[in-house]
C-alpha positions as a printed NumPy array, in Angstrom:
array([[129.027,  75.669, 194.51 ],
       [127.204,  77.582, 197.514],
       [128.237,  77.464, 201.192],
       [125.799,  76.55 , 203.202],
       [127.52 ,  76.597, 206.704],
       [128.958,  79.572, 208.9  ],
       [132.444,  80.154, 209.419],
       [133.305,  78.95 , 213.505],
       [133.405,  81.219, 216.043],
       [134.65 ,  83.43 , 216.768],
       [133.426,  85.47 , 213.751],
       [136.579,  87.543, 213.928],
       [137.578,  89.293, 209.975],
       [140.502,  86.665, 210.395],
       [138.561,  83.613, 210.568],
       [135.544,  84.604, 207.973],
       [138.519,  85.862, 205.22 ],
       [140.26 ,  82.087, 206.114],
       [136.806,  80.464, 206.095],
       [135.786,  82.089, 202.84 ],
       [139.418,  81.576, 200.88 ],
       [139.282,  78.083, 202.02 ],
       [135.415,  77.498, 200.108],
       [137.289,  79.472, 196.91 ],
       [134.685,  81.972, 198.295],
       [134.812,  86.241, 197.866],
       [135.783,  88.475, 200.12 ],
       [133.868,  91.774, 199.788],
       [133.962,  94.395, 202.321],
       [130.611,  95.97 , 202.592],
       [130.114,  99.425, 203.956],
       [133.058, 100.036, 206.164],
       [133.143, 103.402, 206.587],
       [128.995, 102.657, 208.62 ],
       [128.893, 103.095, 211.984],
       [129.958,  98.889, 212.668],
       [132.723,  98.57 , 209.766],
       [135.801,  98.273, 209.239],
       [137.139, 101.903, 208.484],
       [140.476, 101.65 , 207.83 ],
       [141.399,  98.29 , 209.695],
       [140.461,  97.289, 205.81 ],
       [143.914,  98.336, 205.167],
       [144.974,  95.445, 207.104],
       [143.51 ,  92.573, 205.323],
       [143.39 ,  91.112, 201.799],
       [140.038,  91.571, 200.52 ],
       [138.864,  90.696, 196.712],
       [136.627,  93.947, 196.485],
       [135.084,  96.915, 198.366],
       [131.159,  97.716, 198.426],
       [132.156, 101.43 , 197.499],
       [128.352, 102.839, 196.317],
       [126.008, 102.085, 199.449],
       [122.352, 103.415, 199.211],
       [122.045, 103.366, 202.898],
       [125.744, 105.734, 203.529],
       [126.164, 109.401, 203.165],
       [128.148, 110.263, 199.858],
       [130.798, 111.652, 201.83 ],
       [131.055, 108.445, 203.774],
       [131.121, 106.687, 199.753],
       [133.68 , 108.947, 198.967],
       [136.08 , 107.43 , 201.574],
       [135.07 , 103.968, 200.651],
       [135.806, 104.853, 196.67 ],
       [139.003, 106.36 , 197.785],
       [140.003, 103.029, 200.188],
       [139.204, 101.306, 197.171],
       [141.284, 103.028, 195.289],
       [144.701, 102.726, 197.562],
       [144.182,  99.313, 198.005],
       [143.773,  98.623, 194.482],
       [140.29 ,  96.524, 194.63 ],
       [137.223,  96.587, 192.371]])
């Protein structure tokens, strides 16, 4: 089954993780160590994975991400 509406606003990481666990959806975290993301807020949320190799990031920025991943125990 898709989803084929948004979650409401506001589009805060709150309501798109509720919005997204209430469709059975996945919760991935992409990039969050870019310029917009999460950084280590991530640490504050229950995610089901972590985009850790990004094309578009430095490797030292993938590095954190692969290391996040790590300590929060996600694929």
């Amino acid at each position: 089954m898709s989803v084929t509406e948004l979650p409401h606003k506001p589009w805060t990481v709150r309501n798109v993780i509720d919005f997204s666990n209430d469709r059975d959806g996945v919760v991935i975290v992409a990039h969050p160590y870019r310029e917009y993301g999460l950084g280590n807020l991530a640490k504050n949320f229950s995610f089901d994975a972590i985009e850790v190799l990004n094309g578009g990031t430095s490797p030292r920025l993938n590095r954190l991400v692969e290391n996040l991943a790590k300590e929060m125990g996600l694929p």
